[in-house]
C-alpha positions as a printed Julia matrix, in Angstrom:
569×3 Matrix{Float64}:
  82.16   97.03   78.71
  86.31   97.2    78.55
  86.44   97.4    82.04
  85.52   93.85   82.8
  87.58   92.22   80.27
  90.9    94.41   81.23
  90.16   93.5    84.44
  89.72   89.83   83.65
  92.82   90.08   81.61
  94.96   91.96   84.79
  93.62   89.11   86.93
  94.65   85.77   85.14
  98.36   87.24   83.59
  99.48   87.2    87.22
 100.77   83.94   88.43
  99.63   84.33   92.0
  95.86   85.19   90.76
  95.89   81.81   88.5
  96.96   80.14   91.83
  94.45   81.57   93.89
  91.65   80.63   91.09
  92.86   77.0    90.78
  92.72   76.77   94.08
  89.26   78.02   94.42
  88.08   76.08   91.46
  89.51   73.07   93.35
  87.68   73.63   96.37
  84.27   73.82   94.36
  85.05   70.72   93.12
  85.59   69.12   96.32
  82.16   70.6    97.52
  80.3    69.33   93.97
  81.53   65.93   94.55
  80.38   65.63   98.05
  76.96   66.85   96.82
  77.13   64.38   94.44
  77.79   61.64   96.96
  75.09   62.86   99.02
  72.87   63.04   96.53
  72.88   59.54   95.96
  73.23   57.97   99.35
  69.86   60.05   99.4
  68.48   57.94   96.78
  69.85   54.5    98.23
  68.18   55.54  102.65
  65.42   56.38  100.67
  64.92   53.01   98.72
  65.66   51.51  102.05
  62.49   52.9   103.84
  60.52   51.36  100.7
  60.11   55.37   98.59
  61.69   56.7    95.33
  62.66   59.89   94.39
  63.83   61.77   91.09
  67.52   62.61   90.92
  66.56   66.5    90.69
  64.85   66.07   94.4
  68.13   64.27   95.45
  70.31   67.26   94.79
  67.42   69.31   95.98
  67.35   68.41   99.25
  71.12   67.79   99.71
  71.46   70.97   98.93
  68.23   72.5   101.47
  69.72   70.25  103.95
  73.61   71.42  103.61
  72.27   74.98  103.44
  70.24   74.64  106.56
  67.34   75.59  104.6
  65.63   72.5   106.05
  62.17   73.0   104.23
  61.01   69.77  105.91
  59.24   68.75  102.8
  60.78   65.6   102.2
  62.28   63.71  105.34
  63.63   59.9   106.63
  61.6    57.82  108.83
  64.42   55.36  109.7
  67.16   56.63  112.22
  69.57   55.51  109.96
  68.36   58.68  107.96
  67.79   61.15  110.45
  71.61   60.03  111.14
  72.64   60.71  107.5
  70.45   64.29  107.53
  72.97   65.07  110.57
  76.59   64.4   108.57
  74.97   66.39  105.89
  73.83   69.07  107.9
  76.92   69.69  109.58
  79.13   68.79  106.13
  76.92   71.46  105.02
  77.83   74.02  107.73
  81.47   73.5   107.45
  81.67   73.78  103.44
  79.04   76.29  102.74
  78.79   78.48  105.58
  82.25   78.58  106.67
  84.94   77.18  104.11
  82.89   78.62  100.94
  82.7    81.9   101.77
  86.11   82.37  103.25
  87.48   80.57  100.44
  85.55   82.88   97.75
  86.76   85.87   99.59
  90.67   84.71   99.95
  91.02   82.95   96.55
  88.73   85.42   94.26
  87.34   88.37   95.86
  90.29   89.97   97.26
  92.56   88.98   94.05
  89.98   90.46   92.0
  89.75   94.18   94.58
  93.1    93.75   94.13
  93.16   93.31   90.48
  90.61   96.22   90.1
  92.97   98.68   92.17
  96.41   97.8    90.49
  94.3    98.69   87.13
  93.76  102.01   88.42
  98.0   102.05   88.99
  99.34  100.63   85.28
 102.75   99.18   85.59
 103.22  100.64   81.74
 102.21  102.93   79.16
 101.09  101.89   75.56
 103.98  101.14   72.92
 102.78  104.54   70.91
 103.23  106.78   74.03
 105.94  109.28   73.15
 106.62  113.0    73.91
 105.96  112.96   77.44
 107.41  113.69   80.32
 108.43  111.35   82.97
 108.29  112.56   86.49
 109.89  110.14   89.53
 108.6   111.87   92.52
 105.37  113.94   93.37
 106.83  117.44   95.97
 105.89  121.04   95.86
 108.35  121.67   92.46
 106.81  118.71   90.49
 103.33  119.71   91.55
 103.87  122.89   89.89
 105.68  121.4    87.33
 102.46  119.48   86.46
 100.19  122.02   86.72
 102.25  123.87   83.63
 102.27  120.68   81.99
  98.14  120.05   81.84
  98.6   124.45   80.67
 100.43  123.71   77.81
  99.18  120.06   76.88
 101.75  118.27   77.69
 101.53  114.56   78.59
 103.46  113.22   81.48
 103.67  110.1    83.74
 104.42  109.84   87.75
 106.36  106.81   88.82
 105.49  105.96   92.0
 106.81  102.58   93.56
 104.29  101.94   96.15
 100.79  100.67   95.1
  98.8   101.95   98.12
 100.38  105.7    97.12
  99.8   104.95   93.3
  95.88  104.81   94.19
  95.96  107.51   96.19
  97.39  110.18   93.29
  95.18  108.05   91.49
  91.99  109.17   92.55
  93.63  113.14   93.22
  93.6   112.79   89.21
  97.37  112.2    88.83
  98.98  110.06   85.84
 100.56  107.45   87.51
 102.33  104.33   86.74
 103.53  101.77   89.19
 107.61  100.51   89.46
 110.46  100.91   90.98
 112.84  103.31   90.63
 115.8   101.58   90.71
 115.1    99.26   88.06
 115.39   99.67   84.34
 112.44   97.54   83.73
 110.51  100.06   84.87
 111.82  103.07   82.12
 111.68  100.33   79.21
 107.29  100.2    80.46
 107.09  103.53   80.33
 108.86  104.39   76.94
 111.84  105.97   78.12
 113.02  105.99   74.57
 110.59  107.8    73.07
 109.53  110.63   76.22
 110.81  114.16   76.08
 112.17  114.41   79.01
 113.15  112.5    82.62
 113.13  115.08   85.6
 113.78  113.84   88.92
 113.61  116.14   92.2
 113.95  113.79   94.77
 116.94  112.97   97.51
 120.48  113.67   95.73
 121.18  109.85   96.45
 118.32  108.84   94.98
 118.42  111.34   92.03
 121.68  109.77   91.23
 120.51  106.47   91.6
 117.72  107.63   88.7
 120.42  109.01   86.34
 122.32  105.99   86.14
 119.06  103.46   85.69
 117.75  105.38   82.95
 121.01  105.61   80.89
 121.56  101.98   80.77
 118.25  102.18   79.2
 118.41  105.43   77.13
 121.41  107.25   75.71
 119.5   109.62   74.57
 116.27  110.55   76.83
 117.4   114.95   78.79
 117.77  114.18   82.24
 117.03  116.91   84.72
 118.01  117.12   88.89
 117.91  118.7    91.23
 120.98  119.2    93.43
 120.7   119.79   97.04
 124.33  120.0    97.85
 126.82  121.53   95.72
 129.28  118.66   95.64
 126.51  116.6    94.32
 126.51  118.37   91.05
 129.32  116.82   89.34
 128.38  113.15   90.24
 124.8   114.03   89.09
 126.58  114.78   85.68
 128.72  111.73   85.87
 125.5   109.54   86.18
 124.25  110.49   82.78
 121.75  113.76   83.92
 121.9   116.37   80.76
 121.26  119.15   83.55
 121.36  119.76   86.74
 120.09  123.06   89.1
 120.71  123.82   92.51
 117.69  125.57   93.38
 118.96  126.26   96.91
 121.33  128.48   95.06
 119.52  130.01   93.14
 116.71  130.89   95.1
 119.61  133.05   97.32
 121.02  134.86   94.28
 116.86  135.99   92.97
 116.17  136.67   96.44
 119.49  138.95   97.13
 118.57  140.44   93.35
 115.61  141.6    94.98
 117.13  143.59   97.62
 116.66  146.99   96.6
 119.6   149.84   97.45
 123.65  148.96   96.78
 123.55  149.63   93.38
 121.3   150.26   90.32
 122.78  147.64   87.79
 120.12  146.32   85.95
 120.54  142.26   86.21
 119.71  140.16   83.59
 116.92  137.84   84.36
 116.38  136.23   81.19
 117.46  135.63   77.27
 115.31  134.38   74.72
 118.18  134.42   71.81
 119.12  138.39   71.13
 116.46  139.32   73.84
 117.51  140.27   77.32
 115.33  141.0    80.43
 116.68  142.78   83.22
 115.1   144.2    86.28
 116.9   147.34   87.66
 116.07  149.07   90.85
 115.82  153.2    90.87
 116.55  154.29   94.16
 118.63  157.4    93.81
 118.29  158.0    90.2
 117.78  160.73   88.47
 114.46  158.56   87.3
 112.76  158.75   90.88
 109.41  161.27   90.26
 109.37  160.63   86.86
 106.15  159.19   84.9
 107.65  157.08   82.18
 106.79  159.36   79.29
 109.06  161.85   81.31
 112.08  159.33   81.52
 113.19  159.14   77.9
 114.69  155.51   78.07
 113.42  154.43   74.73
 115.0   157.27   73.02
 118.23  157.47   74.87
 118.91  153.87   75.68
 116.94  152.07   73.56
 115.17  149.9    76.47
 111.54  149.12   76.79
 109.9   149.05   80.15
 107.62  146.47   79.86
 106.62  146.34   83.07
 107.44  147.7    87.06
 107.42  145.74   90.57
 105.71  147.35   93.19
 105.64  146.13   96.52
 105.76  142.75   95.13
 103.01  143.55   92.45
 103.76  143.01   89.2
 102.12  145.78   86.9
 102.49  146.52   83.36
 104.2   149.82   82.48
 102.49  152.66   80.16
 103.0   155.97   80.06
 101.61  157.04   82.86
 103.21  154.61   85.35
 105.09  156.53   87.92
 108.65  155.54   89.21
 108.94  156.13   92.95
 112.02  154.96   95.1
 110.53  151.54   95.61
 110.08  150.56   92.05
 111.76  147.66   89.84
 111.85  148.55   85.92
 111.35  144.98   84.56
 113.36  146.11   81.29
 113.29  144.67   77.7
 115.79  145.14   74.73
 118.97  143.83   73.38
 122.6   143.21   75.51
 123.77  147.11   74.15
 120.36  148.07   75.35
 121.07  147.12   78.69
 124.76  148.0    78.98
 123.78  151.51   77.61
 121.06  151.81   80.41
 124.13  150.95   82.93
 125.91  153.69   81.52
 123.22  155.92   82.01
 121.85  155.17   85.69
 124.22  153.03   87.6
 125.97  153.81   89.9
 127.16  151.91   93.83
 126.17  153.14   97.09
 126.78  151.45  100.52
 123.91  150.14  102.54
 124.45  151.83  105.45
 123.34  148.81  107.84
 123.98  145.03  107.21
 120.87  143.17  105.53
 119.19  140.67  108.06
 118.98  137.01  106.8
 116.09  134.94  108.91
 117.3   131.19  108.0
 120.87  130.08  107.69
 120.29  126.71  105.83
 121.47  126.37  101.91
 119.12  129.45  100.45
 119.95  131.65  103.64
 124.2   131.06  103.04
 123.56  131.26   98.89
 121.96  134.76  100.13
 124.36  135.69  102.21
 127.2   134.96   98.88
 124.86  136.7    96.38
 124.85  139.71   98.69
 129.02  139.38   99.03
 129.22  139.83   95.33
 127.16  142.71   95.34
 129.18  144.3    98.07
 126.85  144.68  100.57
 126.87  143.28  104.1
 124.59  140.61  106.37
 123.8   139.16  108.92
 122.09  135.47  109.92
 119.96  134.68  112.24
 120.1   131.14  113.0
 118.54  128.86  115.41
 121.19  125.86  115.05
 124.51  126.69  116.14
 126.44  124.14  113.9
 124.71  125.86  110.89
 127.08  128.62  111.68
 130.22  129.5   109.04
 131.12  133.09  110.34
 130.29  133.81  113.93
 131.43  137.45  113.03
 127.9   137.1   110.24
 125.48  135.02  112.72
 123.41  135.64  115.57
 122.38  132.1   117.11
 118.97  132.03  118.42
 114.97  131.81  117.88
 114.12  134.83  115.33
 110.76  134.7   117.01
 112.57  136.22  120.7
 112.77  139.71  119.93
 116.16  140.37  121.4
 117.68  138.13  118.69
 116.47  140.38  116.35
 117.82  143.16  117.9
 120.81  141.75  118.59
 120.78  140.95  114.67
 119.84  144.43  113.28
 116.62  144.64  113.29
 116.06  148.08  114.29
 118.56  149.65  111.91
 118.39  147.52  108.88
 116.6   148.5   105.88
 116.09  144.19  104.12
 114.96  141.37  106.11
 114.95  138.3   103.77
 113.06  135.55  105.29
 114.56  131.86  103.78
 113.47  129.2   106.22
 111.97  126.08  104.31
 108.67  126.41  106.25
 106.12  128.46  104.75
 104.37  128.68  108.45
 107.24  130.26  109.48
 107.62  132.64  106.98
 104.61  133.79  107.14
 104.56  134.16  111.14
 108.41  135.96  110.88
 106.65  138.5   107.97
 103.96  139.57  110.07
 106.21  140.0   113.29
 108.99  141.89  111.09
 106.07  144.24  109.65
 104.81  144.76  112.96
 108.14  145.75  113.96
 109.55  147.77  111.23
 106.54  149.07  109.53
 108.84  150.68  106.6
 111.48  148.22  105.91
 111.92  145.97  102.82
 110.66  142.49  103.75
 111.83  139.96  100.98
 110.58  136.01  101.84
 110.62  132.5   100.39
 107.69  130.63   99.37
 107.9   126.86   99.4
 104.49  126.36   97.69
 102.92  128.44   95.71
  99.6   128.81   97.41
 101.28  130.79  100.12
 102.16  133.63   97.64
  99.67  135.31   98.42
  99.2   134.79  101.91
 102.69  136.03  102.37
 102.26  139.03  100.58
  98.98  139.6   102.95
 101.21  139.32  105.79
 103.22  142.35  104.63
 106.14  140.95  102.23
 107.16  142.83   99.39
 108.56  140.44   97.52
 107.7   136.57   97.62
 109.72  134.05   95.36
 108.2   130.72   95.09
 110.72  127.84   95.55
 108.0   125.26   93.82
 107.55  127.9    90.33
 111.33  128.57   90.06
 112.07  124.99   89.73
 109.04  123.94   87.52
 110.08  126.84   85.48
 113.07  125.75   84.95
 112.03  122.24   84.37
 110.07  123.7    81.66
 112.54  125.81   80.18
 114.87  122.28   79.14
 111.7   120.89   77.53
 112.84  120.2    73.66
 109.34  122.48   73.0
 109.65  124.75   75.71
 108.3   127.9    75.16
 108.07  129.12   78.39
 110.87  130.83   80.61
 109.97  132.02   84.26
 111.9   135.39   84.8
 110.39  136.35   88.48
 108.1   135.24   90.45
 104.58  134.85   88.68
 106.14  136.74   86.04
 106.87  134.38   82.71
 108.01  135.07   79.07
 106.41  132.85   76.26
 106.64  132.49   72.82
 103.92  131.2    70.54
 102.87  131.09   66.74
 100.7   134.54   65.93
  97.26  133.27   65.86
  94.91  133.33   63.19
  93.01  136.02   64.39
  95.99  138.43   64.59
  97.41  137.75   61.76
  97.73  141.08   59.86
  96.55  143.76   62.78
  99.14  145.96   64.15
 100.25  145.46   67.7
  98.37  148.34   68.81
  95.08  146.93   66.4
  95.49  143.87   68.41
  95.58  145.44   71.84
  96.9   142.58   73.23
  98.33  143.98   76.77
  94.56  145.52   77.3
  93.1   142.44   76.17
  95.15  139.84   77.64
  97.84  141.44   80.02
 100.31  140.08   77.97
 102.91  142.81   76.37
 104.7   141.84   72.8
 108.31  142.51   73.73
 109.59  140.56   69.61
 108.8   138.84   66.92
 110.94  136.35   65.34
 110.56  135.33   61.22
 113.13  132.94   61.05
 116.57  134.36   62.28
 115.5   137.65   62.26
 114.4   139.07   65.52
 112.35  142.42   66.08
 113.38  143.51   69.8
 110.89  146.03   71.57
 108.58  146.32   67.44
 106.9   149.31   66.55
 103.25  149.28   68.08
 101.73  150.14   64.36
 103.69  147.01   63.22
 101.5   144.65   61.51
 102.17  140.87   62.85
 103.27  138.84   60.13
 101.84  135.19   59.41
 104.54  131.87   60.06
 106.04  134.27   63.07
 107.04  133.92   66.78
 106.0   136.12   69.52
 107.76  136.4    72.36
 105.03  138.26   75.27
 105.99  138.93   78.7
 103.19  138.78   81.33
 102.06  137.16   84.4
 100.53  133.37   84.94
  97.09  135.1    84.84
  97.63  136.96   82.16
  99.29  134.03   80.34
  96.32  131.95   81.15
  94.16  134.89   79.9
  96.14  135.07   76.49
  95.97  131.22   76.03
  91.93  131.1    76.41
  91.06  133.81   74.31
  93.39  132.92   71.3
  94.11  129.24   71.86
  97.08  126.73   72.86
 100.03  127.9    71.67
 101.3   126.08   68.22
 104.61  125.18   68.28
 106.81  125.86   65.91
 108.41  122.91   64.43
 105.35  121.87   63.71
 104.47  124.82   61.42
């Protein structure tokens, strides 16, 4: 029953739709008045040839006539009359079987399709709407980004400036709103002022172009772009964003952290107040062989291995878990924890061989300078040649022609890191690499995340998704973000304790066998519990911060609930 009237309402506050009705409304006039005419020339023939008629049988058969109903039930004997049947039949053919219907379709129908289908594609959100998100392009990271949102509850709004597109994310189930980008019209209809946040992931031209619109709207709305280029950044800032990322770069530096051999610094990957996470490679160390009951790092450094990467699995850590020469120690514990840990296991070796970069566009090169810091050498294979920055580093050519590869490395080196922007690619390179090198480190890119897995099925041991890393970090700005993406799939999350583990110790709880989720603090006010006792009761009005993967985040919010934030405890 409200969708008529909205619809009625969408129809007639548009000047062009009152147009088209008067004009409609004119036309019917038009055609009444001839049938009025008709009706009583009708009566006058009629009174000629000596017979009478009511006026209800005049308009009757000007209208079976005009119709080309014809019944035949009431007809002129005079010619006079057959003559006027004629002008009224053919009147009748023009108006009613062409004009009316083409003017019914032009001046109401179409408006009101129309009408129906820009309803479906608001040009603003209701005056209340606050604490959303506002989103100015739909690609692979704000897909993601929106998938986290619906996770956590969060609402949000698309802009999209054409109406055919609008309808189209429409029906995929998509909250859209129709306007232009460029105009501040459109941020004043979708409460600028009151949303949480403004992230826009588009072009850097048109990124900027965003920035600047919304401030001379809101002073005070977080702005968040992306940067494609790095001399972008600063006139990103000047345009009023609050941050900006270049995920190019840092997609290179998580995928040269990944490389194992080089050294065995453990590298922070993430800080949620005193706690740090760190993931630290083992390769040479005196903890190779060792299960982790064996390695004594709680006791002498103070760390907590929370968890360990395994050929690009993620699994959690207990005692049991064995450290080969492949495996990452995701670590937990405070900045001393971690520098004592250096002190304990780092130490540099040279990689024999240079590491092979497939892909020598903006994440290849910020590879390339991760791996420079690190001390370690590379080389790029690249198919154009005026990609090329070092030809001492590059190898121009088709990575798919084996003797490119060779010529890069291939048969000596112990990484390949794949970084094309085509997952298609990257998953056809992976397979040939395995193929090649059965026992090499294969490290790739993933532009969306549904080709995670695939790549990992094509023999990758390490996949980072381009899409999660910026929706991650999208997320992590949010004024009541909770959420911080360390590695790939891998995310740390803080929530109110729930009801129902209120009191119970850690270990009571079993939360990591219940869930998948491991309790790496709890925070009562300013006070923070790094790595707490597993016979720890959990206390009520408390944070805890977990560490687990998207499934077993997703497993932690069903069984205890949405996570409460905590300024509104």
């Amino acid at each position: 029953m409200k969708f008529l009237p909205s619809q009625l309402y969408y129809f007639l506050r548009h000047r062009p739709s009152r147009v088209q009705l008067f004009s409609l409304l004119r036309f019917l006039a038009i055609l009444t008045g001839i049938i009025t005419l008709y009706s009583i020339l009708f009566h006058y023939i009629m009174a000629s040839e000596g017979r009478s008629f009511s006026w209800i049988t005049g308009f009757y058969w000007t209208l079976t006539v005009m119709s080309t109903l014809g019944f035949g039930d009431i007809t002129f004997h005079s010619d006079i009359g057959r003559l006027f049947s004629i002008v009224v039949l053919l009147t009748g053919i023009v108006l009613l079987l062409v004009l009316l219907p083409f003017t019914f379709i032009e001046f109401f129908y179409a408006p009101w399709v129309k009408a129906q289908s820009e309803a479906r594609a608001p040009t603003r959100l209701p005056d209340k709407t606050r604490d959303h998100v506002i989103i100015t392009s739909l690609d692979a990271v704000t897909s993601s980004l929106i998938e986290k949102l619906h996770l956590f509850q969060y609402p949000y709004v698309l802009l999209v400036p054409n109406l055919e597109e609008a309808l189209r994310l429409h029906d995929l189930g998509y909250a859209v709103v129709r306007g232009d980008l460029d105009n501040p019209e459109t941020y004043q209809r979708v409460q600028v002022e009151q949303a949480d946040l403004v992230a826009t992931t588009s072009n850097d031209l048109v990124n900027t172009n965003v920035a600047f619109t919304v401030r001379e709207v809101s002073e005070k709305v977080p702005i968040i772009a992306t940067a494609s280029f790095s001399a972008s950044i600063d006139i990103l800032y000047l345009a009023g964003c609050n941050h900006v990322f270049h995920l190019g770069e840092m997609m290179g530096q998580a995928l040269s952290r990944r490389i194992s051999g080089g050294d065995t610094l453990a590298h922070v990957i993430g800080e949620v107040d005193d706690l740090v996470i760190a993931e630290a490679a083992v390769k040479d160390t005196p903890l190779v062989g060792k299960r982790l009951r064996e390695s004594r790092l709680r006791e002498d450094a103070g760390i907590n291995v929370v968890g360990v990467w395994q050929r690009g699995q993620y699994e959690n850590a207990g005692p049991d878990t064995l450290i080969t020469p492949n495996t990452i120690l995701v670590l937990a514990g405070s900045a001393d924890h971690i520098n004592r840990y250096n002190e304990l296991y780092y130490h540099h070796r040279n990689h024999e061989t240079p590491i092979l970069i497939i892909g020598g566009g903006r994440v290849g090169r910020a590879t390339a300078r991760s791996l420079v810091e690190r001390g370690l050498d590379y080389r790029i294979v690249e198919k154009l040649a005026e990609r090329v920055r070092d030809p001492a580093k590059y190898v121009v050519g088709d990575a798919a022609e084996l003797a490119i590869l060779e010529a890069a490395g291939i048969k000596t080196t112990e990484t390949v890191v794949v970084t094309t922007n085509d997952d298609d690619t990257n998953i056809y390179l992976t397979i040939y690499c395995r193929r090649l090198r059965p026992e090499i480190q294969i490290i790739s890119r993933a532009t969306r995340e549904r080709n995670i897995e695939t790549l990992h099925r094509a023999g990758a041991d390490f996949v980072l998704s381009y899409a999660s890393m910026g929706s991650n970090t999208i997320m992590s700005f949010l004024d009541r973000g909770d959420i911080l993406m360390v590695a790939e799939g891998l995310d740390i999350f803080k929530v109110k304790v729930p009801k129902g583990l209120k009191g119970k110790s850690i270990a009571e709880a079993a939360i990591r066998q219940e869930t998948g989720c491991t309790v790496i603090a709890l925070k009562k006010g300013a006070e923070m519990v790094i790595n707490p006792d597993p016979h720890l009761s959990l206390p009520g009005k408390a944070e805890m911060v977990l560490i687990g993967t998207v499934k077993s985040e997703d497993e932690f919010l069903k069984r205890y609930g949405q996570p409460q934030r905590m300024e509104d405890s």
